[in-house]
C-alpha positions, 0 to 999 in steps of 0.5 A: 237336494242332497249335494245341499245336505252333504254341504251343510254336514260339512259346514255343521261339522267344521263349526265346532273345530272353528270355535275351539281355535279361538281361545279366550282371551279373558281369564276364567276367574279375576284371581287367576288374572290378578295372578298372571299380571304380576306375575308377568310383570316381575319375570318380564322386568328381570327376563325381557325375553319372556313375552307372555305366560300361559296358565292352564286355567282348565286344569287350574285349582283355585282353593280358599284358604283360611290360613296365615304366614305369620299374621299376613292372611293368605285367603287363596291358592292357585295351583296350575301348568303354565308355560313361559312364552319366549322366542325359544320353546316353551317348557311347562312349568308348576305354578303357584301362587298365594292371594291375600286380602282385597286379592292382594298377590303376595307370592308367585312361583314357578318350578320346572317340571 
């Protein structure tokens, strides 16, 4: 009976470091989906290297606003790492984006840290 229990220990134990290997693919909020789509599309059109960005979507802050540039509403603020994937190595970067009404992307920004 105990070489059944020192099995299944170690299977119970391997079982949550299985779960953590397989990342989701799907975004935790549509904002910050509707943000890496444009976003990959206008640095994929002027950089083909570029393959993919990755936002830090744990350490990700997604803030309402209520404010305007000029008389363009912008309504949400996300602010987040994010690494642009490449064939060379992947430096993290600050990214930022400004979400107007209907979701409507009106800006995205990366700096280097």
């Amino acid at each position: 009976m105990k070489p059944f229990l020192a099995v299944a220990a170690c299977l119970l134990g391997t079982a949550p470091a299985l779960a953590q290997e397989i990342a989701p693919t799907k975004p935790a909020t549509p904002e910050i989906a509707t943000c890496k789509k444009a976003a990959l599309e206008t640095l994929s059109a002027k950089e083909p290297d570029i393959k993919d960005i990755y936002i830090d979507e744990d350490g990700a802050t997604v803030a309402v606003s209520e404010s305007k540039v000029e008389t363009i509403p912008i309504t949400r603020i996300i602010m987040s790492e994010a690494y642009l994937r490449t064939d060379r190595s992947d430096k993290p970067r600050r990214f930022l984006c400004l979400l107007g009404e209907k979701n409507k992307v009106l800006l995205t920004f990366f700096t280097a840290r």
